[in-house]
C-alpha positions as CSV (number, residue, x, y, z in Angstrom):
1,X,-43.7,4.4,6.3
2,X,-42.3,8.1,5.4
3,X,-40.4,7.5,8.3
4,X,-38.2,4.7,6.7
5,X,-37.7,6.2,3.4
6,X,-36.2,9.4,5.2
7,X,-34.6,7.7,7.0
8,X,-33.1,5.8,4.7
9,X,-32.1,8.6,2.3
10,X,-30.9,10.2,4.9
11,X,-28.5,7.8,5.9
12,X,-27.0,7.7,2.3
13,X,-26.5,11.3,2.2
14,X,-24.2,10.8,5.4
15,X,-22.4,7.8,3.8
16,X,-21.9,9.4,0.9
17,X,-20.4,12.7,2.9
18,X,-18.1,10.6,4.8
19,X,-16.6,8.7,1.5
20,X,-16.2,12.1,0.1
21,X,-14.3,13.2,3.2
22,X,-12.2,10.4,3.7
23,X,-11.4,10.3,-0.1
24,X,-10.5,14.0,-0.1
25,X,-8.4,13.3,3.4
26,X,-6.3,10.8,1.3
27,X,-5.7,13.3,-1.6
28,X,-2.3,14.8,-2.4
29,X,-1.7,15.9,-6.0
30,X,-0.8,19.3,-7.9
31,X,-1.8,20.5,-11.1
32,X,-0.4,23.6,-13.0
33,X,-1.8,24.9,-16.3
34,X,-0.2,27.5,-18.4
35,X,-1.3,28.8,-21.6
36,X,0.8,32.0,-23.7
37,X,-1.0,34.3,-25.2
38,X,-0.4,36.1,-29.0
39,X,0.0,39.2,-26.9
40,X,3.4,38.2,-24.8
41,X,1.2,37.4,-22.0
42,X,1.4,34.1,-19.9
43,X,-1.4,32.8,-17.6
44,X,-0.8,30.0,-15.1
45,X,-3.0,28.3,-13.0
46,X,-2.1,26.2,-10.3
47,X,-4.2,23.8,-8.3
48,X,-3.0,22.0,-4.8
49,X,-5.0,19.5,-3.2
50,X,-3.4,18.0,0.0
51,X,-5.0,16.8,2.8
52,X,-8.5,18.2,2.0
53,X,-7.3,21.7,1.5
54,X,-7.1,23.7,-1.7
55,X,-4.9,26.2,-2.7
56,X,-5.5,27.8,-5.9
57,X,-3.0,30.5,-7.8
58,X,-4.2,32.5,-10.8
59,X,-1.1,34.0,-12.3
60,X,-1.1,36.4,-15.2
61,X,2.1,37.7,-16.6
62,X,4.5,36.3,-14.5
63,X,6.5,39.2,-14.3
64,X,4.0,41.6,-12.1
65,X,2.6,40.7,-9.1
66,X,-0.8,40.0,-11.1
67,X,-2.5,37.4,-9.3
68,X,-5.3,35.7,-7.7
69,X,-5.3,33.6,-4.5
70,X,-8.3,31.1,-3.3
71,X,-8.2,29.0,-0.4
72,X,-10.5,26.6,0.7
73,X,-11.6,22.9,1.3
74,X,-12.8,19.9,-1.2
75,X,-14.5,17.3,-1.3
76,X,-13.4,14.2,-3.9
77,X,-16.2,11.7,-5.3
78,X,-14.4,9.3,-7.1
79,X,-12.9,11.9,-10.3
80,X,-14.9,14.4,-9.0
81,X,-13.7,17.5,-7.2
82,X,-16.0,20.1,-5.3
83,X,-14.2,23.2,-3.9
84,X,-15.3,25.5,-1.3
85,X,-13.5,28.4,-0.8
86,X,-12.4,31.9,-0.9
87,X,-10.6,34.4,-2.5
88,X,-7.6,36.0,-0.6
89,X,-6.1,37.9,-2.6
């Protein structure tokens, strides 16, 4: 009997996985976000989700080199996004 209920939540775990993957395979879209500061300063984020790979760019001040850089991969359940990555900066 415990068997079958593992089982069985089991197997939606994996279906759930592989929707997430496929969904995140099929993905291609870029986001940027700015926002200016009182102080002069300028902060940009931009987000790039292609392919189930994410590239993230932090951006502060735009003229130094300033900056933050995280790779990684996502996973898309319906509007939601879970990234898994690093920082390579």
């Amino acid at each position: 009997m415990l068997n079958k209920a593992l089982i069985g939540i089991v197997s939606a775990l994996v279906f759930l996985i592989i929707q997430a993957i496929i969904s995140s395979v099929n993905t291609k879209a870029t986001y940027e976000f700015s926002i200016n500061n009182n102080i002069a300063q300028k902060e940009t984020l931009k987000l790039t989700l292609n392919d189930g790979h994410a590239s993230m760019l932090i951006s502060r001040n735009s003229n130094s080199q300033d900056f933050s850089h995280f790779d990684g991969l996502f996973l898309r359940f319906q509007n939601h996004y879970y990234l898994f990555g690093i920082d390579t900066s």
